[in-house]
C-alpha positions in Angstrom: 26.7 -58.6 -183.8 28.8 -57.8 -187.0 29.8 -61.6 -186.8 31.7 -61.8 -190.5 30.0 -58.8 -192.0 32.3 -56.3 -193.4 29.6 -53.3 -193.6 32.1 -51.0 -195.5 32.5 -53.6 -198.2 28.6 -54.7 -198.5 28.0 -51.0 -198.5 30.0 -50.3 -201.6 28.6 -53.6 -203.1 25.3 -51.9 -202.4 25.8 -48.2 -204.2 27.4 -50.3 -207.3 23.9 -52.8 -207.6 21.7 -49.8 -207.2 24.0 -47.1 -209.6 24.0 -50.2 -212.2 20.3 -51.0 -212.0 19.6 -47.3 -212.0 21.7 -46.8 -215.2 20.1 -50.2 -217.0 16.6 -48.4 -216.2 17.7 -44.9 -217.5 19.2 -46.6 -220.7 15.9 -48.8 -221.5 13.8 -45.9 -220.7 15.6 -43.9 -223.5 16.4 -46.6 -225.9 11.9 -47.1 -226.2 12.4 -43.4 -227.2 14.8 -44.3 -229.9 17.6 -42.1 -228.4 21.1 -43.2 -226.7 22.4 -41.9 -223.5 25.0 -39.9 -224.5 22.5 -37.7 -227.0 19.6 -37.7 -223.8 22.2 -36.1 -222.0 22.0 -32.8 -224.6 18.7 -32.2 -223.9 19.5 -31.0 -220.2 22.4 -28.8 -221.4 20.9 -25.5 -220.5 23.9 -23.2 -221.9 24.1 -22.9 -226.0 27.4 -24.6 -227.1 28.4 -25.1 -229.7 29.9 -28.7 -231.6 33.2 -28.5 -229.7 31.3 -27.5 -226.7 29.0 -29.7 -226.8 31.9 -32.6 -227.1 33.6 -31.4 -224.1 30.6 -31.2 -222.3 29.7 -35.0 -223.4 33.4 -36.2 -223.2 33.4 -37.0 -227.3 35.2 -36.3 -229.7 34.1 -33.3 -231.6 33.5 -35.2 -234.8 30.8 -37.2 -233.5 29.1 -34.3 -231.9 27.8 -33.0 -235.2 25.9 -36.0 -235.5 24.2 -35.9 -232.6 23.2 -32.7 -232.4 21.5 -33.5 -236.3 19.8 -36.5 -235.0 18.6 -34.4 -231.8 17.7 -31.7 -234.8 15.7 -33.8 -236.5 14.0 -35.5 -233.6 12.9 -31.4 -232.7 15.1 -32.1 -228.9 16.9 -29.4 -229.7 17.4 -26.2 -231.5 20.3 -23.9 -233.6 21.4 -20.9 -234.0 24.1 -19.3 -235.8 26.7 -17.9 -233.4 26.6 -13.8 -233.5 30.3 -13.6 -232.9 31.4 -16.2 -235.7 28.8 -17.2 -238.0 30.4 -20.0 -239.0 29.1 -22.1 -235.5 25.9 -23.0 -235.0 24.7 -23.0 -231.1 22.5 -25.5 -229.5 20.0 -25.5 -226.9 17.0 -27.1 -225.1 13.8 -27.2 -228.1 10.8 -25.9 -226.5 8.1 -28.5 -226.2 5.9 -29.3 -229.0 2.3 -27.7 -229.4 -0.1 -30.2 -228.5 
């Protein structure tokens, strides 16, 4: 029945193709909207952190979360606020959806 087939093998084969090809469609579908993966994945952050925050969150380094959140600013993905407890942060989180 199984003559040569090692099913635990294929299967693994079979989760990587799909996970890859999944991935290759996530990152084309966002690259047509001008924006990378790591900056889609802000969008879906439904707490308010702030730059470190959000670099833990994304696994970044903190530097390069400030420009991500401005180019998810400027595209209106997201929105800031400064931080009530330190006004020196600014928090970010999910940007309502543009009036039509």
């Amino acid at each position: 029945m199984s003559e040569g087939i090692n099913f635990h093998r294929n299967a693994s084969f079979l989760l990587a193709t799909i996970g890859r090809r999944a991935e290759h469609q996530w990152t084309q579908s966002l690259r047509s909207e001008g924006i990378t993966t790591s900056t889609a994945v802000v969008v879906f952050v439904k707490s308010e952190p702030n730059q470190r925050g959000l670099a833990k969150w994304l696994g970044i380094d903190s530097r390069n979360a400030g420009a991500i959140a401005r180019q998810l600013l400027d595209r209106g993905r997201i929105q800031t606020r400064p931080d009530a407890t330190d006004s020196r942060r600014m928090l970010h989180s999910h940007a309502p959806p543009a009036a039509a």
